[in-house]
PDBQT receptor file of N, H, CA, C and O in Angstrom, charges set to zero:
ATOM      1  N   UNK A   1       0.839  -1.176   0.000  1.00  0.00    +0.000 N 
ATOM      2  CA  UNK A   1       0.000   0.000   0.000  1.00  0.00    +0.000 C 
ATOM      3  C   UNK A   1       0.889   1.247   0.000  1.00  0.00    +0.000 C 
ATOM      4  O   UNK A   1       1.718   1.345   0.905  1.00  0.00    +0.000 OA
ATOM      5  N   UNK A   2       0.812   2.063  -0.787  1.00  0.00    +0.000 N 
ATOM      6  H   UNK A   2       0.139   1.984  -1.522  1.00  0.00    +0.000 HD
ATOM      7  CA  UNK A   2       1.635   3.427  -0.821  1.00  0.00    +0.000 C 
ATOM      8  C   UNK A   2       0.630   4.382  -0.161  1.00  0.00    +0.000 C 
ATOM      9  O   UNK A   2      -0.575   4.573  -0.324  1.00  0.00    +0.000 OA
ATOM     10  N   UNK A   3       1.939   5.123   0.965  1.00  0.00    +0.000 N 
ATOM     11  H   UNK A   3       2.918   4.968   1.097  1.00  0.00    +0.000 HD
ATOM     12  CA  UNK A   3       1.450   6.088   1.141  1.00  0.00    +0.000 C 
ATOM     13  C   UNK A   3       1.895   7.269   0.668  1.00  0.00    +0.000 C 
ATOM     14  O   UNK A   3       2.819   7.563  -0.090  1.00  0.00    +0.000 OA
ATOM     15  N   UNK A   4       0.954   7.995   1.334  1.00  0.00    +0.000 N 
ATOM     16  H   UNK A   4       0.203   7.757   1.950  1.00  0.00    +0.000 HD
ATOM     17  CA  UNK A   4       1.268   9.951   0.857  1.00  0.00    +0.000 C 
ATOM     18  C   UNK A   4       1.426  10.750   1.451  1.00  0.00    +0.000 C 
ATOM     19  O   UNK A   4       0.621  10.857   2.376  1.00  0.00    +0.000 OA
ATOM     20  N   UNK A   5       2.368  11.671   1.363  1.00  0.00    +0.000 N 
ATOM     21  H   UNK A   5       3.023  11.583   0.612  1.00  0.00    +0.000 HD
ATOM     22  CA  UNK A   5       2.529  13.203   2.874  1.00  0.00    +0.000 C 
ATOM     23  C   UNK A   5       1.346  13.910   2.552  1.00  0.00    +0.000 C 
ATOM     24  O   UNK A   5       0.525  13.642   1.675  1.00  0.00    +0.000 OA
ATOM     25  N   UNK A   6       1.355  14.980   3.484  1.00  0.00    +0.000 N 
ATOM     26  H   UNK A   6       2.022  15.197   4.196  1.00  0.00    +0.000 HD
ATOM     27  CA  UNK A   6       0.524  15.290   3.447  1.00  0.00    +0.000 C 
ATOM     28  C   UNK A   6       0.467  16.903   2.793  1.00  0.00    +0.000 C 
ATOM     29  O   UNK A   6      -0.456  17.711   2.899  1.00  0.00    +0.000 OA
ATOM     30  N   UNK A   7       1.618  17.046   2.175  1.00  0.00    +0.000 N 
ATOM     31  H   UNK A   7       2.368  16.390   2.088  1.00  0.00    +0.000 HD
ATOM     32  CA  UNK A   7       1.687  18.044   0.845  1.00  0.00    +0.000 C 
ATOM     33  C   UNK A   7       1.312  17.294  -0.397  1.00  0.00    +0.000 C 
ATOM     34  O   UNK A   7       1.058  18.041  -1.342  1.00  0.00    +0.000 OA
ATOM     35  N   UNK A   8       1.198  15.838  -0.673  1.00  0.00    +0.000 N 
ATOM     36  H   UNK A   8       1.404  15.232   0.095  1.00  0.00    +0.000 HD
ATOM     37  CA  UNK A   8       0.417  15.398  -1.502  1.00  0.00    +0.000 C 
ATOM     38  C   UNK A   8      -0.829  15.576  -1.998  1.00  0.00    +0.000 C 
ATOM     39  O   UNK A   8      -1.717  15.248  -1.212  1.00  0.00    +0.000 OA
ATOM     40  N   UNK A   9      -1.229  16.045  -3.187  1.00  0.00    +0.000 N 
ATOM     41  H   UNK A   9      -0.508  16.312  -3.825  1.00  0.00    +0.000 HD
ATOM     42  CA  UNK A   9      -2.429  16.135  -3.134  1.00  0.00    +0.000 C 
ATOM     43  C   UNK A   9      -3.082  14.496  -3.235  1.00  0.00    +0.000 C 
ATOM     44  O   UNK A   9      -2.690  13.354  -3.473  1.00  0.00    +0.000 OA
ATOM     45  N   UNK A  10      -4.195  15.147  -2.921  1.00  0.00    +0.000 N 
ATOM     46  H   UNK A  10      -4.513  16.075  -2.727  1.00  0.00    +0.000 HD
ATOM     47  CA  UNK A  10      -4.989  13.802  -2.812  1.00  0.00    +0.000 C 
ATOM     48  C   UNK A  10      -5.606  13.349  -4.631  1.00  0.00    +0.000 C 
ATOM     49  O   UNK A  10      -5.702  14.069  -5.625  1.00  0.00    +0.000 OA
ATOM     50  N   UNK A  11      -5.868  12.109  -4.463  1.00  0.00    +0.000 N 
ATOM     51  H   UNK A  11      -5.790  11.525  -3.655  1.00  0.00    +0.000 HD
ATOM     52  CA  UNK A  11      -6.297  11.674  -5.915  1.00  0.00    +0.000 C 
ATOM     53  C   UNK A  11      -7.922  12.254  -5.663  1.00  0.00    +0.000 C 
ATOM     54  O   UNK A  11      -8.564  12.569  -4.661  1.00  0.00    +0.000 OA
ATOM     55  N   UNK A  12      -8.231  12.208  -7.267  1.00  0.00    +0.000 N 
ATOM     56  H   UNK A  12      -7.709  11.952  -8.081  1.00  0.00    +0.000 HD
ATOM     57  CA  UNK A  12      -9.378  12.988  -8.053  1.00  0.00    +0.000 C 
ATOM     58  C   UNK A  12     -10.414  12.273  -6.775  1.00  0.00    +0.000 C 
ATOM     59  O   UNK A  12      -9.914  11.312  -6.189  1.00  0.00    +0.000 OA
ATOM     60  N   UNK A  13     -11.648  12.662  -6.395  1.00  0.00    +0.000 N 
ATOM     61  H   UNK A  13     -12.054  13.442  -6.871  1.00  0.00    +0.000 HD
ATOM     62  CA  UNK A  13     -13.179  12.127  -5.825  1.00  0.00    +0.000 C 
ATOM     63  C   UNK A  13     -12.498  11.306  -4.133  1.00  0.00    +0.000 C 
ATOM     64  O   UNK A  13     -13.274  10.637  -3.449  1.00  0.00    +0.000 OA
ATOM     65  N   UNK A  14     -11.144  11.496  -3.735  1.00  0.00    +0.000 N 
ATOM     66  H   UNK A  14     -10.514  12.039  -4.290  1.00  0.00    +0.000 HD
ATOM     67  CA  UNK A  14     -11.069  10.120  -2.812  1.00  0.00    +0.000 C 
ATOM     68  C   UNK A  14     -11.282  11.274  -1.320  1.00  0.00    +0.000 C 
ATOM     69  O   UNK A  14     -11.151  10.590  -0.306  1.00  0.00    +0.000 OA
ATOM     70  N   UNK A  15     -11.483  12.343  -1.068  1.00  0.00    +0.000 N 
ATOM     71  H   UNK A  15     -11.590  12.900  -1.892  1.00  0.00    +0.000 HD
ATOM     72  CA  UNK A  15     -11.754  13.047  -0.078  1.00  0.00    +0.000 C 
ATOM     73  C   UNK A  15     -12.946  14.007  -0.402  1.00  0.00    +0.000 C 
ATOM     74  O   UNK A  15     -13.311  14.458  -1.488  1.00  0.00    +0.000 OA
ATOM     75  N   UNK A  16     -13.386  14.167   0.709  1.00  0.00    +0.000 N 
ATOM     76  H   UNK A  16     -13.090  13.801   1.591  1.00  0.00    +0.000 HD
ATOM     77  CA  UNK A  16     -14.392  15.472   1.038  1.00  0.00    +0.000 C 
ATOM     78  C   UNK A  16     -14.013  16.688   0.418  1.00  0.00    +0.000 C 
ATOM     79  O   UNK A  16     -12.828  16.884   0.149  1.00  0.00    +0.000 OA
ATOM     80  N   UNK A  17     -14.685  17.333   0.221  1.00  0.00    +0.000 N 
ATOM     81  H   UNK A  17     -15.648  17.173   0.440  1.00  0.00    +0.000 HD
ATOM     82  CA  UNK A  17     -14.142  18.981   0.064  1.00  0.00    +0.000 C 
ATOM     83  C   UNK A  17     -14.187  19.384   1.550  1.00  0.00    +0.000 C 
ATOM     84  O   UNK A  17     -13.476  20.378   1.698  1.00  0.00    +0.000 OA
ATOM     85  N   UNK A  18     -14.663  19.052   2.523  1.00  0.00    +0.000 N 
ATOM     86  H   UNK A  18     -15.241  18.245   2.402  1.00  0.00    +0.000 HD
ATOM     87  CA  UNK A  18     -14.244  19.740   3.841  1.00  0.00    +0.000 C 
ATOM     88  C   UNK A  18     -13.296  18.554   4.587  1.00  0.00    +0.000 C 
ATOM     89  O   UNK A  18     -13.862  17.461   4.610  1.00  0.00    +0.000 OA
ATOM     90  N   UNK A  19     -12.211  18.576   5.084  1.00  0.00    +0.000 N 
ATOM     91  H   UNK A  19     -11.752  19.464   5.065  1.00  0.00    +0.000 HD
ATOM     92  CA  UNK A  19     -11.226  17.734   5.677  1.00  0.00    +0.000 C 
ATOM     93  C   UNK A  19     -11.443  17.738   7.433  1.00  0.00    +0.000 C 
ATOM     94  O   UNK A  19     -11.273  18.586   8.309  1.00  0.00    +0.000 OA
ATOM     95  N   UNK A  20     -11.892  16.363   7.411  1.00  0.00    +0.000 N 
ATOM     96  H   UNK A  20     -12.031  15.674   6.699  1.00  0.00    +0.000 HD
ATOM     97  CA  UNK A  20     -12.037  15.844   8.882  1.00  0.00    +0.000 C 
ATOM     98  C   UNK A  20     -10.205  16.106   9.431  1.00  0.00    +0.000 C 
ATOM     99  O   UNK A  20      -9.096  15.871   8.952  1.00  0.00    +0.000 OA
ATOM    100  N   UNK A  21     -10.826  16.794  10.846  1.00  0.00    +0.000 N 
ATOM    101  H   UNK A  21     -11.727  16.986  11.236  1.00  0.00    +0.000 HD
ATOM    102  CA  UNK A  21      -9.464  16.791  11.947  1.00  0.00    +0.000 C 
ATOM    103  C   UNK A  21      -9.204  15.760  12.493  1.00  0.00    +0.000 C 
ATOM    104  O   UNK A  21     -10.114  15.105  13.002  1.00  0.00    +0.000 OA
ATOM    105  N   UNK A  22      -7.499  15.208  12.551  1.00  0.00    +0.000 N 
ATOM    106  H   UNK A  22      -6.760  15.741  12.137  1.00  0.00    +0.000 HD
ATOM    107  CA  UNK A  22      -7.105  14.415  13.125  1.00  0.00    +0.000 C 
ATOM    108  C   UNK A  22      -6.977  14.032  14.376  1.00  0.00    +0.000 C 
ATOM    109  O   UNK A  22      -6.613  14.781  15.283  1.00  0.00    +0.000 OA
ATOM    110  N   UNK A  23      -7.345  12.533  14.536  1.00  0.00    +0.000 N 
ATOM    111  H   UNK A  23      -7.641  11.925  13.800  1.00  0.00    +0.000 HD
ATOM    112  CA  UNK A  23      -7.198  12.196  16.621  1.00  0.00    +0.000 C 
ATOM    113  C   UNK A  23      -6.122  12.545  16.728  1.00  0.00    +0.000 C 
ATOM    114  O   UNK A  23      -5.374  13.038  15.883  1.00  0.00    +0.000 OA
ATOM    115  N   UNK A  24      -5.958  12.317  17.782  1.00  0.00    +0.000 N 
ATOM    116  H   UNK A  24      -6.565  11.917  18.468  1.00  0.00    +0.000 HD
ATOM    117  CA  UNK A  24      -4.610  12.244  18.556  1.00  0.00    +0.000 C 
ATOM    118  C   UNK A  24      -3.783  11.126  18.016  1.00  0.00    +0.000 C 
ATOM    119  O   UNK A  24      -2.801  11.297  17.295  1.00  0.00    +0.000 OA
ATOM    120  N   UNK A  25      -4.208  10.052  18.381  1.00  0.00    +0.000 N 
ATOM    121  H   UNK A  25      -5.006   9.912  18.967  1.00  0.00    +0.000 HD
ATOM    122  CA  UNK A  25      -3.944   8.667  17.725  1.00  0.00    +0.000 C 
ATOM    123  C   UNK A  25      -3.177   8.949  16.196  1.00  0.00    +0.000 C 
ATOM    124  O   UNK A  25      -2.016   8.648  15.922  1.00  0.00    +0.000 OA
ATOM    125  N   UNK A  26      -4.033   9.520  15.422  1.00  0.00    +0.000 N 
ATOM    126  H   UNK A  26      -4.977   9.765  15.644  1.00  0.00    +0.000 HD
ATOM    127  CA  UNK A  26      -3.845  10.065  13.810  1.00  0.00    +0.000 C 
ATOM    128  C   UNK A  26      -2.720  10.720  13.930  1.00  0.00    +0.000 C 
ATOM    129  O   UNK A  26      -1.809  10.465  13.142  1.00  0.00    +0.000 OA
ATOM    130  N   UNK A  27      -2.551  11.707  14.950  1.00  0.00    +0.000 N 
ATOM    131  H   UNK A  27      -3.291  11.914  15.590  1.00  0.00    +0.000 HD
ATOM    132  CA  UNK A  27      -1.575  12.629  14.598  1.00  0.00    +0.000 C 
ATOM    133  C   UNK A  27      -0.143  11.926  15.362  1.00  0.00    +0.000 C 
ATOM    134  O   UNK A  27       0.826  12.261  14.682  1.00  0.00    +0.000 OA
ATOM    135  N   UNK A  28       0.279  11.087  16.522  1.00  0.00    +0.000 N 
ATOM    136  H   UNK A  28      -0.509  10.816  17.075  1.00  0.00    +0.000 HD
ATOM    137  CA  UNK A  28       0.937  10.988  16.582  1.00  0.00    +0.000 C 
ATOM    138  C   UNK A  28       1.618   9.684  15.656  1.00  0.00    +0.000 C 
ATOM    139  O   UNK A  28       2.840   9.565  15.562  1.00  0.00    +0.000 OA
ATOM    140  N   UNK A  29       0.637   8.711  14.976  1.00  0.00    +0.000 N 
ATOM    141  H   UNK A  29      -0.355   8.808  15.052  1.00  0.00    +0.000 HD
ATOM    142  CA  UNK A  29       1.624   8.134  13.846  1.00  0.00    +0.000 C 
ATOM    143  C   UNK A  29       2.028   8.842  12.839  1.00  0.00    +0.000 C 
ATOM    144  O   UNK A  29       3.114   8.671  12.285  1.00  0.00    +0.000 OA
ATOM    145  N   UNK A  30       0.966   9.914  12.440  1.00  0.00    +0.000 N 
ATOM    146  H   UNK A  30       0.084  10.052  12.890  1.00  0.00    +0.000 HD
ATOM    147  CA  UNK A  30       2.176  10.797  11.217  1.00  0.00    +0.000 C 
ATOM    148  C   UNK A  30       3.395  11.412  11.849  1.00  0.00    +0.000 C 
ATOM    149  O   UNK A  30       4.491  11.349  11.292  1.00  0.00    +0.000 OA
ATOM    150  N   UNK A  31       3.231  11.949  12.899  1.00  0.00    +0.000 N 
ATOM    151  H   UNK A  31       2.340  11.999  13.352  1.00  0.00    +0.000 HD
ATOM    152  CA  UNK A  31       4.460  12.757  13.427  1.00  0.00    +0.000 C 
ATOM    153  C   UNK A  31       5.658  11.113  13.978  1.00  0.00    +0.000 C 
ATOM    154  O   UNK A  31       6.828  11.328  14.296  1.00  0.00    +0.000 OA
ATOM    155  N   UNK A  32       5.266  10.118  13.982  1.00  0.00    +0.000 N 
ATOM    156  H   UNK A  32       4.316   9.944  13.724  1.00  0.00    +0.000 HD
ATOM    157  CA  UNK A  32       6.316   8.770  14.228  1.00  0.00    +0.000 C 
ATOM    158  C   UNK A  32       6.736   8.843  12.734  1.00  0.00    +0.000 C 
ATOM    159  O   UNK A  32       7.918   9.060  12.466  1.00  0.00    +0.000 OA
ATOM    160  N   UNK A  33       5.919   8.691  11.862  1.00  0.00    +0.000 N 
ATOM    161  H   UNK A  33       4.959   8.515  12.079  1.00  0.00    +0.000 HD
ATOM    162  CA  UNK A  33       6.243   8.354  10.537  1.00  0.00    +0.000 C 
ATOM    163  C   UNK A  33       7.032   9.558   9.844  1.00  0.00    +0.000 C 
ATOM    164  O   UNK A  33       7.862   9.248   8.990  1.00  0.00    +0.000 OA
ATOM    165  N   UNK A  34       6.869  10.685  10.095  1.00  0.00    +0.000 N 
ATOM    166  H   UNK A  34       6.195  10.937  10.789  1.00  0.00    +0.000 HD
ATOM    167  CA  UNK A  34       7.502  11.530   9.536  1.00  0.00    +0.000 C 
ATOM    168  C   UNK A  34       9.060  11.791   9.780  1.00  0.00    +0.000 C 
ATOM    169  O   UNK A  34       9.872  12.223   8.962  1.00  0.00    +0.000 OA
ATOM    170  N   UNK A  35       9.325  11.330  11.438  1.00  0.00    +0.000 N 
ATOM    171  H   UNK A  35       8.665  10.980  12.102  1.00  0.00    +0.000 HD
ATOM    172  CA  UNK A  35      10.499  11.141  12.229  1.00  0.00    +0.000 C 
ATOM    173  C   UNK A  35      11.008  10.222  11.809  1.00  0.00    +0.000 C 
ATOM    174  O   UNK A  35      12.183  10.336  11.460  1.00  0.00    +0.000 OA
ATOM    175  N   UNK A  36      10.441   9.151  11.695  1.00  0.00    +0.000 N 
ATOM    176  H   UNK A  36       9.487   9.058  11.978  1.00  0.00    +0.000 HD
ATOM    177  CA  UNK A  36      11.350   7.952  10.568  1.00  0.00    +0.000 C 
ATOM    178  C   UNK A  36      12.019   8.269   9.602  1.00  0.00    +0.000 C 
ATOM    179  O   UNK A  36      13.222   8.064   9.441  1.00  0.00    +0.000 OA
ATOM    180  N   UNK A  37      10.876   9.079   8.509  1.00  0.00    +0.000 N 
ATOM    181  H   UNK A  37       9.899   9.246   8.640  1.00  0.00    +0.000 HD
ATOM    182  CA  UNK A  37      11.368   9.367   7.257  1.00  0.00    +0.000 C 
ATOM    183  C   UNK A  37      12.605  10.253   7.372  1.00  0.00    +0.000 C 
ATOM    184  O   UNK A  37      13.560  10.080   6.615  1.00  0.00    +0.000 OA
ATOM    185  N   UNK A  38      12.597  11.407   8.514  1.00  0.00    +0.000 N 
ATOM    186  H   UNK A  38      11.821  11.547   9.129  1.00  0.00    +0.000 HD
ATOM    187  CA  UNK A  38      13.641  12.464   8.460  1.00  0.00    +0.000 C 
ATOM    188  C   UNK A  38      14.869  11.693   8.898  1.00  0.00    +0.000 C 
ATOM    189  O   UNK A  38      15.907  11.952   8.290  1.00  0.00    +0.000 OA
ATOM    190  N   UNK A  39      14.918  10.580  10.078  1.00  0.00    +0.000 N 
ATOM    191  H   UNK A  39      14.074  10.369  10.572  1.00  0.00    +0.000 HD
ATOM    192  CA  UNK A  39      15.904   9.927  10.205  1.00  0.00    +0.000 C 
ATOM    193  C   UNK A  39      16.461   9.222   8.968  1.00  0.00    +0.000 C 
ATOM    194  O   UNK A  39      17.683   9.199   8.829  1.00  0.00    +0.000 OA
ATOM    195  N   UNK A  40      15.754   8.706   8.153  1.00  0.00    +0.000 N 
ATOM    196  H   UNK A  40      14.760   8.726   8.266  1.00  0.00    +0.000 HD
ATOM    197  CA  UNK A  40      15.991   7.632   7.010  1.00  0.00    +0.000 C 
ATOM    198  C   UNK A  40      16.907   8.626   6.372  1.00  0.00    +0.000 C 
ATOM    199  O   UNK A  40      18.105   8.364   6.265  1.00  0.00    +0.000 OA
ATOM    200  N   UNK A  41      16.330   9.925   5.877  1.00  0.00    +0.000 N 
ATOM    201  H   UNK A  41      15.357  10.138   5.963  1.00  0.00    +0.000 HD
ATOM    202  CA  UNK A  41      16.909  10.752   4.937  1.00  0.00    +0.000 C 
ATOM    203  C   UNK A  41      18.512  11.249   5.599  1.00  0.00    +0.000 C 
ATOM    204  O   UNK A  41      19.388  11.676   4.847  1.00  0.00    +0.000 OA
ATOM    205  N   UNK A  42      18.700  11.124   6.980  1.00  0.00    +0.000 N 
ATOM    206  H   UNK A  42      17.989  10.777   7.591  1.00  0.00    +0.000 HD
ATOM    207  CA  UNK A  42      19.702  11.900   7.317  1.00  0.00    +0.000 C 
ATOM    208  C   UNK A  42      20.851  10.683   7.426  1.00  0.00    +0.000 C 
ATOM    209  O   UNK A  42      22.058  10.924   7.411  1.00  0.00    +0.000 OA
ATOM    210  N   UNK A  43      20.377   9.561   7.521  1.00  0.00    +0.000 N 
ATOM    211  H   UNK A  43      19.396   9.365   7.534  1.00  0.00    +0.000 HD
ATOM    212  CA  UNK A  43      21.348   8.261   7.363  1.00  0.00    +0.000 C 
ATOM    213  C   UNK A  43      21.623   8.217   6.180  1.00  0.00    +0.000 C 
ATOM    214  O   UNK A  43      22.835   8.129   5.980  1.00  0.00    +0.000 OA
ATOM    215  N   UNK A  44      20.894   8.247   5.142  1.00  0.00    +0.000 N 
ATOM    216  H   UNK A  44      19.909   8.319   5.305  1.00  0.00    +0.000 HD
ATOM    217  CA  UNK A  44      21.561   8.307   3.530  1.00  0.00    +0.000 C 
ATOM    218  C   UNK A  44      22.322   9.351   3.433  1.00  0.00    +0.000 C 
ATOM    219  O   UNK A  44      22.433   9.308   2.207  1.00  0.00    +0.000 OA
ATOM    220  N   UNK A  45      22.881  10.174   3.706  1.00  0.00    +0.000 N 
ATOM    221  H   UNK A  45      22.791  10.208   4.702  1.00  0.00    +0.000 HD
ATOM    222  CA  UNK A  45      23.477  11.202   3.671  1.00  0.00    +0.000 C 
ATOM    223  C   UNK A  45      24.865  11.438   4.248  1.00  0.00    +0.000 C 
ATOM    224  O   UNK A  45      25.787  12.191   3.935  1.00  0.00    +0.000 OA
ATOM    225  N   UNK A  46      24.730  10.748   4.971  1.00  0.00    +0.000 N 
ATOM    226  H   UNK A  46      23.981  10.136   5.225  1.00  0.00    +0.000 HD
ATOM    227  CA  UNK A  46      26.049  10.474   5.727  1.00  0.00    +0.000 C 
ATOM    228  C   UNK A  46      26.909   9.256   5.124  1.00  0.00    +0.000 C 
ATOM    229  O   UNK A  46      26.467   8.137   4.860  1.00  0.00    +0.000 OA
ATOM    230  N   UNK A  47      28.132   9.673   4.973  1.00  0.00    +0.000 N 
ATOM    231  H   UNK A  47      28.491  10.581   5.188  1.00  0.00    +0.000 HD
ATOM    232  CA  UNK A  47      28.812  10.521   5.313  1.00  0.00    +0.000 C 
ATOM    233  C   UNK A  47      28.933  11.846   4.218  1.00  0.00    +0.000 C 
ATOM    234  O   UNK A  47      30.087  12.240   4.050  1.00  0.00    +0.000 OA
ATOM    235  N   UNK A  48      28.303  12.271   3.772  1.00  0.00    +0.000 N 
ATOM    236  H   UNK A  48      27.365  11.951   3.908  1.00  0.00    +0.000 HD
ATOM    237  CA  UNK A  48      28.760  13.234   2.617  1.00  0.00    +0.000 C 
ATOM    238  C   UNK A  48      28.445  14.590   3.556  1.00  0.00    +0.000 C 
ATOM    239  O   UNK A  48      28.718  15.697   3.093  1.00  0.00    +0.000 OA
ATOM    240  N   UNK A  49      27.985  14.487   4.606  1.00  0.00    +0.000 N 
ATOM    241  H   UNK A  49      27.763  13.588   4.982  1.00  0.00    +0.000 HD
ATOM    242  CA  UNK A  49      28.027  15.872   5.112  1.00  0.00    +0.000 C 
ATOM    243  C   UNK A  49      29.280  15.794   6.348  1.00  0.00    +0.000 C 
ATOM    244  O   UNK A  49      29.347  16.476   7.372  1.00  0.00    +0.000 OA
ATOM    245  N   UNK A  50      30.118  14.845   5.923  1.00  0.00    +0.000 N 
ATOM    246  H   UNK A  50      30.064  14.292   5.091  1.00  0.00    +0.000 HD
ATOM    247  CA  UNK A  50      31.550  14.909   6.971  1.00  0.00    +0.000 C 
ATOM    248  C   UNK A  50      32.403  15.806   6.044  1.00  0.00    +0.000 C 
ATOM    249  O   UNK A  50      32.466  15.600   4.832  1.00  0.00    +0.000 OA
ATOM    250  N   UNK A  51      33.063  16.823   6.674  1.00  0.00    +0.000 N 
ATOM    251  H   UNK A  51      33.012  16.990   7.659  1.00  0.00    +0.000 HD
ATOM    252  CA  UNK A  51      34.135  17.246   6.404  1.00  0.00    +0.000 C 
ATOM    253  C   UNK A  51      35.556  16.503   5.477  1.00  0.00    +0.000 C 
ATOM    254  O   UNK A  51      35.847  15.406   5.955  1.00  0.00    +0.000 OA
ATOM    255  N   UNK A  52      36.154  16.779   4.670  1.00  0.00    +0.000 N 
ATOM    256  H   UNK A  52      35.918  17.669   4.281  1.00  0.00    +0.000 HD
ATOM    257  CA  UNK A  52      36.971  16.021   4.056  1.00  0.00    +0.000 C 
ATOM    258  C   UNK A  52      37.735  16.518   4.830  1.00  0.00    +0.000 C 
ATOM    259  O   UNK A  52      37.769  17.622   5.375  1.00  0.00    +0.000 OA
ATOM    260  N   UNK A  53      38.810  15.029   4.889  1.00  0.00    +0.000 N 
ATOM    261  H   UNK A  53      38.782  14.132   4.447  1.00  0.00    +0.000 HD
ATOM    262  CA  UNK A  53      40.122  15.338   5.739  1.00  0.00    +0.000 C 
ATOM    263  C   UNK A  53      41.109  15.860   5.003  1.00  0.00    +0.000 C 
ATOM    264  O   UNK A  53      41.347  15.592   3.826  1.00  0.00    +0.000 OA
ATOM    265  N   UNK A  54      41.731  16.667   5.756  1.00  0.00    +0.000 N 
ATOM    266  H   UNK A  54      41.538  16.885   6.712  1.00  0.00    +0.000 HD
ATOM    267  CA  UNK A  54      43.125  16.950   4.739  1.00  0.00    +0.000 C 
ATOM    268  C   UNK A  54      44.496  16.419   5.076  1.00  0.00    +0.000 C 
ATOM    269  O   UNK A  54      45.516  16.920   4.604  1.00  0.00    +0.000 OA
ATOM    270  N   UNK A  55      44.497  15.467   5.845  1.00  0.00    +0.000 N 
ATOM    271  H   UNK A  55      43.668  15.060   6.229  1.00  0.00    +0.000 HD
ATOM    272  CA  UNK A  55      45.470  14.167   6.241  1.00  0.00    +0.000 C 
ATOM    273  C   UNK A  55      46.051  13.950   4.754  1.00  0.00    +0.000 C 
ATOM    274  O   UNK A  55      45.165  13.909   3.900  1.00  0.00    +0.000 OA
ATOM    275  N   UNK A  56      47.218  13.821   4.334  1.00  0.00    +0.000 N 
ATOM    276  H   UNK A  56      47.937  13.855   5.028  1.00  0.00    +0.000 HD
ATOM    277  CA  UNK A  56      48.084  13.410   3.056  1.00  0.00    +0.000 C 
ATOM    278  C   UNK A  56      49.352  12.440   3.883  1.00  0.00    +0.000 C 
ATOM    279  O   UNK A  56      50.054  12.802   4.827  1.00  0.00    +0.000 OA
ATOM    280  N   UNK A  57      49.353  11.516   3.385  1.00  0.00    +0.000 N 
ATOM    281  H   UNK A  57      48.783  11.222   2.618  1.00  0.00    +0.000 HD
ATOM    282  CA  UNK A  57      50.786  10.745   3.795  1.00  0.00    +0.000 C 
ATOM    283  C   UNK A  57      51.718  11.140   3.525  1.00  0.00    +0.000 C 
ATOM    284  O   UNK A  57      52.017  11.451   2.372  1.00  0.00    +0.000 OA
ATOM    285  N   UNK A  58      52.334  11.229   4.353  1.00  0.00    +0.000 N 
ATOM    286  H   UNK A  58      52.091  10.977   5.290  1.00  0.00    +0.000 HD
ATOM    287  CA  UNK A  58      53.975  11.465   3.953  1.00  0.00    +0.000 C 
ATOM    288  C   UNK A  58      54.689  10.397   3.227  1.00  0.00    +0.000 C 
ATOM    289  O   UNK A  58      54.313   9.249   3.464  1.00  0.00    +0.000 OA
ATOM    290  N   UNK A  59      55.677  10.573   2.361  1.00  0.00    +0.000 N 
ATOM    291  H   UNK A  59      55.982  11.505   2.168  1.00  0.00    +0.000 HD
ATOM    292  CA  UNK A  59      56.208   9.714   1.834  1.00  0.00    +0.000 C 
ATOM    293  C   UNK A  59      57.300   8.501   2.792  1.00  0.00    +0.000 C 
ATOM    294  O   UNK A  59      57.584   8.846   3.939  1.00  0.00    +0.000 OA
ATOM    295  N   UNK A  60      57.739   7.430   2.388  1.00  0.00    +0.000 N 
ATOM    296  H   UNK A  60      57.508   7.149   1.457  1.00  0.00    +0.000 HD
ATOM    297  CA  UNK A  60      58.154   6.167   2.863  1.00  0.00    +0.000 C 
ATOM    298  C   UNK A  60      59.852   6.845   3.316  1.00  0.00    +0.000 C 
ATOM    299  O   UNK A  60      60.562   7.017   2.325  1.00  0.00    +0.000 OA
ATOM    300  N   UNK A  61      60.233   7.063   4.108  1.00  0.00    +0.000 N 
ATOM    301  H   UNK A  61      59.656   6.924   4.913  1.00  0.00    +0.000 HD
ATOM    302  CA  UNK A  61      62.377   7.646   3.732  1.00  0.00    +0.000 C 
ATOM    303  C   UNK A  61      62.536   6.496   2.944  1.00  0.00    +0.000 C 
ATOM    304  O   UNK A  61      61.835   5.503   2.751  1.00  0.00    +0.000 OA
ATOM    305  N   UNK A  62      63.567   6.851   2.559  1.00  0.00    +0.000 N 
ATOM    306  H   UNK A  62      64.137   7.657   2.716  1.00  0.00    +0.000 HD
ATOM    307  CA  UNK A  62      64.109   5.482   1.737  1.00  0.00    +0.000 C 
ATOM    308  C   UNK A  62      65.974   5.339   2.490  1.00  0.00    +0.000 C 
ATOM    309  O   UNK A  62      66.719   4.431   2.123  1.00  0.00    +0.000 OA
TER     310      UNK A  62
């Protein structure tokens, strides 16, 4: 089943023109689900928001 945020619009006839308010219940799985998603997004990302090192090896003496 796919879901949708809730900047999604909704598909053609599947809601009211007036929008029922959410329980409590309602609102705290979107706000779980949304915290997921922001975690998900900030784990893909990493490491590209680490700093590059500027560590260079020194060469071997010979």
């Amino acid at each position: 089943m796919a879901t949708r945020d809730r900047k999604d619009l909704p598909p053609p006839g599947s809601e009211p023109a007036h929008r029922q308010e959410e329980t409590e219940l309602q609102r705290r799985v979107r706000k779980q689900h949304e915290s997921r998603n922001q975690d998900e997004a900030l784990e893909e990302t990493f490491p590209a928001s680490d700093p590059v090192s500027p560590f260079v090896p020194a060469k071997v003496p010979k």
